[in-house]
C-alpha positions as a Python dict, from the first residue, in 0.01 Angstrom:
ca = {
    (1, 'X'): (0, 0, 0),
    (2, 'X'): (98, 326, -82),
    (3, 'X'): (-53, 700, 67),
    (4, 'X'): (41, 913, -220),
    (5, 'X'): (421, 922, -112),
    (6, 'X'): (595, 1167, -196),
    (7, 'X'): (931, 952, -306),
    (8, 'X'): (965, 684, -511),
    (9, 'X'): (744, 430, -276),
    (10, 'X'): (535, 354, -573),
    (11, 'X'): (818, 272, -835),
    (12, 'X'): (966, 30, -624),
    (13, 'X'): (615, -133, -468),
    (14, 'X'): (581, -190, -850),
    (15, 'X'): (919, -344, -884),
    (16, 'X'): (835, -587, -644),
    (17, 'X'): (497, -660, -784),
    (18, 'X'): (615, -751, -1130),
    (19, 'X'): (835, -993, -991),
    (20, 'X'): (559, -1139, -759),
    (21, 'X'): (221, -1213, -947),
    (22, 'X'): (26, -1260, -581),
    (23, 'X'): (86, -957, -440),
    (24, 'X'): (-153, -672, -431),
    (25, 'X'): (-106, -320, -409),
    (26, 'X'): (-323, -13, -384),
    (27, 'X'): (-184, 375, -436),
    (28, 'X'): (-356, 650, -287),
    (29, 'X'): (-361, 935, -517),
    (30, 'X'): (-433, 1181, -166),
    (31, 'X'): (-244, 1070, 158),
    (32, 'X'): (-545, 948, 390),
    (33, 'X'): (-395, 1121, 672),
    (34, 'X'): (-469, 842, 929),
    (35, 'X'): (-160, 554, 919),
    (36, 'X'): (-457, 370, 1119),
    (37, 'X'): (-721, 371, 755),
    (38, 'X'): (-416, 229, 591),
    (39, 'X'): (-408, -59, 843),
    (40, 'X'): (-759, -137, 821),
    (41, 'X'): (-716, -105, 411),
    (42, 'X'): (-418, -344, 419),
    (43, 'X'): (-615, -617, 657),
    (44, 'X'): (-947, -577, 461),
    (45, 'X'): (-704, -670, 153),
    (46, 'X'): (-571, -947, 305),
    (47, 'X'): (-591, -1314, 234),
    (48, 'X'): (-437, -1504, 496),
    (49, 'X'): (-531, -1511, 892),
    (50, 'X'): (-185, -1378, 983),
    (51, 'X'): (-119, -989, 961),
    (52, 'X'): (201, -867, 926),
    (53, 'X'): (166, -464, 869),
    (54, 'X'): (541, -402, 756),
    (55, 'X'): (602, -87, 784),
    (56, 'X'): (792, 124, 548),
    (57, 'X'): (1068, 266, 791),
    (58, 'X'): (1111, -37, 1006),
    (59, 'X'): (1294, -421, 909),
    (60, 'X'): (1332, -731, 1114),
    (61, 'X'): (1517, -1027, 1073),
    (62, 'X'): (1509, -1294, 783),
    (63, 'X'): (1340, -1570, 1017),
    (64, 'X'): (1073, -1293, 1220),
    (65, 'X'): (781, -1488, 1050),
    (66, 'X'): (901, -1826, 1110),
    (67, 'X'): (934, -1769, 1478),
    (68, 'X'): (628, -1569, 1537),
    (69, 'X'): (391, -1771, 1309),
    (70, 'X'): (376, -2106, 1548),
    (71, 'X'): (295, -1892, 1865),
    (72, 'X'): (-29, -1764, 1650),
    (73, 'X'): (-69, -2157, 1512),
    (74, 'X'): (0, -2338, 1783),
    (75, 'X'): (-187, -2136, 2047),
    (76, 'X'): (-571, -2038, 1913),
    (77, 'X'): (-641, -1807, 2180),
    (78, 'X'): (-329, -1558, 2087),
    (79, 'X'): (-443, -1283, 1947),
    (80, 'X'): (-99, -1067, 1919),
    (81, 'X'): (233, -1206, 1885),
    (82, 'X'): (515, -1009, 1910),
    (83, 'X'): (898, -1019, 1948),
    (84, 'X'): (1229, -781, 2096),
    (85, 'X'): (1317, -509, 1954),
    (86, 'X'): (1576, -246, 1869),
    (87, 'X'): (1531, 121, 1824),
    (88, 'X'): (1748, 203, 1515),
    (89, 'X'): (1843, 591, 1422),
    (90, 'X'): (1782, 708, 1053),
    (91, 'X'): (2067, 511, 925),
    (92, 'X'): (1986, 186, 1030),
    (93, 'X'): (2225, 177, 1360),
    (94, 'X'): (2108, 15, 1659),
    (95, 'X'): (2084, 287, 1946),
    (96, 'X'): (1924, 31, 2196),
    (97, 'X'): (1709, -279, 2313),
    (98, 'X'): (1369, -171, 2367),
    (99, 'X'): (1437, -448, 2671),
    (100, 'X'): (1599, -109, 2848),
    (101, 'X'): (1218, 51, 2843),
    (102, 'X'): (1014, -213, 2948),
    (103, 'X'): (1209, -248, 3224),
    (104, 'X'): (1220, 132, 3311),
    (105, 'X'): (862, 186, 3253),
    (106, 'X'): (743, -164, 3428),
    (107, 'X'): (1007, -234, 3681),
    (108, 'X'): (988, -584, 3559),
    (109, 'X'): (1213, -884, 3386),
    (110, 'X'): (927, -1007, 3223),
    (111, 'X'): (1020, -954, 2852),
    (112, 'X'): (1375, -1152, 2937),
    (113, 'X'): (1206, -1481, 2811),
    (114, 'X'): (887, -1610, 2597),
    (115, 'X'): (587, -1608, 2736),
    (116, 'X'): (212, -1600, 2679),
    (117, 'X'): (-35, -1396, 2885),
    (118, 'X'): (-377, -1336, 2909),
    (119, 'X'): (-514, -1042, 2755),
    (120, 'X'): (-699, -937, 3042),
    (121, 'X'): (-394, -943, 3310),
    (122, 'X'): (-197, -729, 2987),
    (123, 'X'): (-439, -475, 2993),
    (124, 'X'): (-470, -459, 3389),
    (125, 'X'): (-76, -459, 3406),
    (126, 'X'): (54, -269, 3136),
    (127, 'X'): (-167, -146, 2867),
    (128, 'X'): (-384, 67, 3113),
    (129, 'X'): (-9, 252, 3182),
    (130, 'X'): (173, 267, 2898),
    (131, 'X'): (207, 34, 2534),
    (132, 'X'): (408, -244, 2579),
    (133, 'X'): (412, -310, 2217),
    (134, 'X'): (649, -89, 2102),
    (135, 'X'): (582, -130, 1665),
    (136, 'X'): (347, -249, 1469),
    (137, 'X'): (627, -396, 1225),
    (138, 'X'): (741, -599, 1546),
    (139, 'X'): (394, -777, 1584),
    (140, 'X'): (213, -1034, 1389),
    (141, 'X'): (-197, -1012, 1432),
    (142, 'X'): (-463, -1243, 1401),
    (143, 'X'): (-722, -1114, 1128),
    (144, 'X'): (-1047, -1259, 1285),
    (145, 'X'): (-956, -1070, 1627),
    (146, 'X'): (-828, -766, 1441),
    (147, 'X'): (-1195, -704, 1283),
    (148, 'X'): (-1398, -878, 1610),
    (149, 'X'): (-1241, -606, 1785),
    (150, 'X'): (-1355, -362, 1556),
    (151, 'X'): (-998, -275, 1353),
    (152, 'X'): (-807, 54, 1406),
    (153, 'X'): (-983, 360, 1498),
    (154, 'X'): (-862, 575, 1216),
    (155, 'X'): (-952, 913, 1405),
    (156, 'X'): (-666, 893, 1607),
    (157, 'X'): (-362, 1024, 1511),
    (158, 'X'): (-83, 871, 1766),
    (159, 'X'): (-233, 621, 2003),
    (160, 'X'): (-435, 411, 1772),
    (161, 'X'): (-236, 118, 1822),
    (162, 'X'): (-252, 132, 2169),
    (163, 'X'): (-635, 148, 2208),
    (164, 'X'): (-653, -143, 1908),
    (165, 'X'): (-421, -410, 2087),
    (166, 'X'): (-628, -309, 2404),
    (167, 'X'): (-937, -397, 2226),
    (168, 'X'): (-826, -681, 2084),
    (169, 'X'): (-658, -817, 2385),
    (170, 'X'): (-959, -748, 2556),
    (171, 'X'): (-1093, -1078, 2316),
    (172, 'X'): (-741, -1266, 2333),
    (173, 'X'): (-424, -1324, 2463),
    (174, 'X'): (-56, -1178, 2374),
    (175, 'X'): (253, -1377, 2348),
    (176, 'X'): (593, -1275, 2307),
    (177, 'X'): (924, -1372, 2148),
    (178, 'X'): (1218, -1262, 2338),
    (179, 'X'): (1501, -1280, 2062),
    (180, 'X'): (1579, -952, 1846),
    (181, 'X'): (1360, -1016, 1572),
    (182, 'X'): (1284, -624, 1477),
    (183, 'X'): (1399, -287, 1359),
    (184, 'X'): (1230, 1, 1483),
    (185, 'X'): (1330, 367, 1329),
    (186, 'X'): (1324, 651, 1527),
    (187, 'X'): (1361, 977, 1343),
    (188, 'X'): (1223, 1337, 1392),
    (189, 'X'): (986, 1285, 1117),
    (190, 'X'): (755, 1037, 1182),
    (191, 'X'): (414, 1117, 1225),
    (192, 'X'): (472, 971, 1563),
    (193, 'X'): (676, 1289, 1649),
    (194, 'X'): (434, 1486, 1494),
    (195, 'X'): (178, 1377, 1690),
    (196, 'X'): (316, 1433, 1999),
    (197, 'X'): (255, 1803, 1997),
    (198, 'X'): (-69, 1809, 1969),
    (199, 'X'): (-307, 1828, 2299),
    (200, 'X'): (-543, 1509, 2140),
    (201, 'X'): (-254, 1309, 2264),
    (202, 'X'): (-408, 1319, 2611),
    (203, 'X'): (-696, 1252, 2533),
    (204, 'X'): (-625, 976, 2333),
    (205, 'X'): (-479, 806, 2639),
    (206, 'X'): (-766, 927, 2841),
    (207, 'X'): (-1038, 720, 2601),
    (208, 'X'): (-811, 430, 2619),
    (209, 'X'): (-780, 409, 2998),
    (210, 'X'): (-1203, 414, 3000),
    (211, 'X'): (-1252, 166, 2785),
    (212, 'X'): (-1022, -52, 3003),
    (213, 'X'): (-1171, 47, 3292),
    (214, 'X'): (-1487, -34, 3144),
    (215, 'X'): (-1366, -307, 2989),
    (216, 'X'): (-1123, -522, 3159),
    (217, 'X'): (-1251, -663, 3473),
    (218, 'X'): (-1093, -562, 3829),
    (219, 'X'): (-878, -312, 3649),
    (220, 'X'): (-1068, 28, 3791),
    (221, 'X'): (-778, 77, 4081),
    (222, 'X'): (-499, 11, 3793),
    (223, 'X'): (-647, 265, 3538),
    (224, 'X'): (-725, 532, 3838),
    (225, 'X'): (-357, 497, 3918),
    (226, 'X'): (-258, 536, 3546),
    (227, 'X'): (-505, 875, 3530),
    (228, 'X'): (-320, 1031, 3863),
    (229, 'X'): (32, 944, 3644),
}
């Protein structure tokens, strides 16, 4: 998919295309505005059960998908699988594990190993405070939860991700690959930055933390502690 870039995203998507009769692309000929309409294009699109939503600044390693497929195979009730990952600067270096934030943000060693988790305890533990998932590209999602839980609310602009894995977890479980599988890109550009000037930011987070209070059983003492944060 392509949102009217302004490069040459839509020579090379075409490249790629002529060399791979199966895919499908779509150009926008106006940029949406919404990264979060783009998902919900991409997994309306989509064949398969398993959604990968690669993002264009981000890369991962050769075998991501074979290690995260089996966790969404093997285990029916995952809704979200996702694995390690490094932030990267504009030129592909590594700056650091994202390991170093969960444990500053959750004062936990819980992302040191595999695990699975149900969705419930995820949203009562973390997702109420912060998102522990920290890129799209690093997750693999489960189409039939994606659009049970409603699929991306595109009229957010930074914390749509968030509130979707907190809906869908609120329908499934998350598991979790400890190895480096991703490549996350940090750079002053991305609408992520962007986003994070504007006062909607707040209450983004504030419509998230209701609907897991709402929600998530046994989680209104969690999400009152996450409001006076």
């Amino acid at each position: 998919l392509d949102d009217a870039s302004t490069d040459d995203s839509r020579a090379v998507i075409e490249e790629y295309a002529s060399r791979y009769p199966n895919i499908k692309t779509s150009f926008n000929t106006v940029n949406s505005g919404s990264p979060f309409a783009q998902w919900n294009k991409g997994v309306e699109m989509a064949r398969g059960e398993y959604i990968w939503l690669a993002e264009s600044d981000d890369f991962c390693e050769p075998d991501f998908l074979e290690k995260l497929v089996p966790m969404l195979r093997e285990n029916p009730n995952v809704g979200i699988a996702y694995s390690q990952t490094y932030l990267v600067d504009e030129k592909g270096e590594i700056l650091n594990s994202y390991l170093k934030n969960f444990e500053f943000l959750y004062k936990t060693d819980a992302w040191e190993k595999d695990f699975i988790k149900s969705g419930h305890e995820v949203c009562r533990e973390w997702l109420v405070f912060h998102n522990p998932i920290p890129n799209a590209s690093g997750a693999l999602f489960r189409k039939s939860t994606y659009l049970k839980a409603g699929m991306a609310d595109r009229s957010m602009k930074l914390n749509g991700d968030w509130y979707l894995y907190a809906r869908m977890l609120a329908l499934s479980d998350l598991a979790f690959k400890a190895e480096h599988l991703n490549y996350f890109r940090v750079h002053p550009h991305t609408q992520r930055h962007r986003a994070r000037a504007t006062p909607l930011v707040y209450d983004e987070m504030i419509r998230i933390n209701n609907f897991i209070r709402n929600e998530i059983p046994g989680s209104g003492e969690a999400a009152d502690k996450a409001i006076a944060k």
